[in-house]
C-alpha positions, 0 to 999 in steps of 0.5 A: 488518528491521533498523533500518539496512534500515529507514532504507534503505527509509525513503530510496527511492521507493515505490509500493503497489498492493493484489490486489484478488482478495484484498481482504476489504473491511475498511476497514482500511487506509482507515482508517490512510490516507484519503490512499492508500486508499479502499472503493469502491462495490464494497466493495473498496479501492483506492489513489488517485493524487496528486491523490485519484482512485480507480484501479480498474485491476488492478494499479495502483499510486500512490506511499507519501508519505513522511509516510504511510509509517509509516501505508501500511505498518501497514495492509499489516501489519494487512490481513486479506486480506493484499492491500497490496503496498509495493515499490521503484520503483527494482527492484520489489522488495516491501518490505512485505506478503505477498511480501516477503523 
């Protein structure tokens, strides 16, 4: 991606959501941001919402904080199990893991 796509995506609304079927329960990106993700009793991670509850529905999504941006998506680079998924909200369109163009 270059610097320009870069500042472009920097400037959209984002949302991530992780595949939980996936999910190799490393930790990994609870460890880059608490804010967005956390291992649940299960041993696999899920994202939160705003307001720090834990949503364990299949597919569901939270929105990237600007300021954790840059945390949201090295733990997409750096997941094992390549399960984080960072998209527009505007398209759809998976900016960041496994999936994206």
């Amino acid at each position: 991606m270059s610097v320009q796509q870069e500042a472009g995506v920097r400037e959209e609304a984002l949302e991530v959501w992780i595949d939980q079927d996936l999910c190799t329960g490393d930790g990994i990106c609870a460890q880059y941001a608490p804010e967005v993700f956390e291992l649940d009793i299960d041993g696999l991670a899920y994202v939160k919402s705003p307001d720090d509850e834990l949503l364990q529905d299949k597919g569901a999504t939270t929105p990237v904080p600007l300021p954790l941006l840059t945390d949201v998506v090295d733990s997409a680079k750096e997941c094992p199990g390549e399960c984080i998924h960072v998209r527009r909200v505007t398209d759809g369109v998976e900016v960041y893991g496994p999936d994206a163009a």
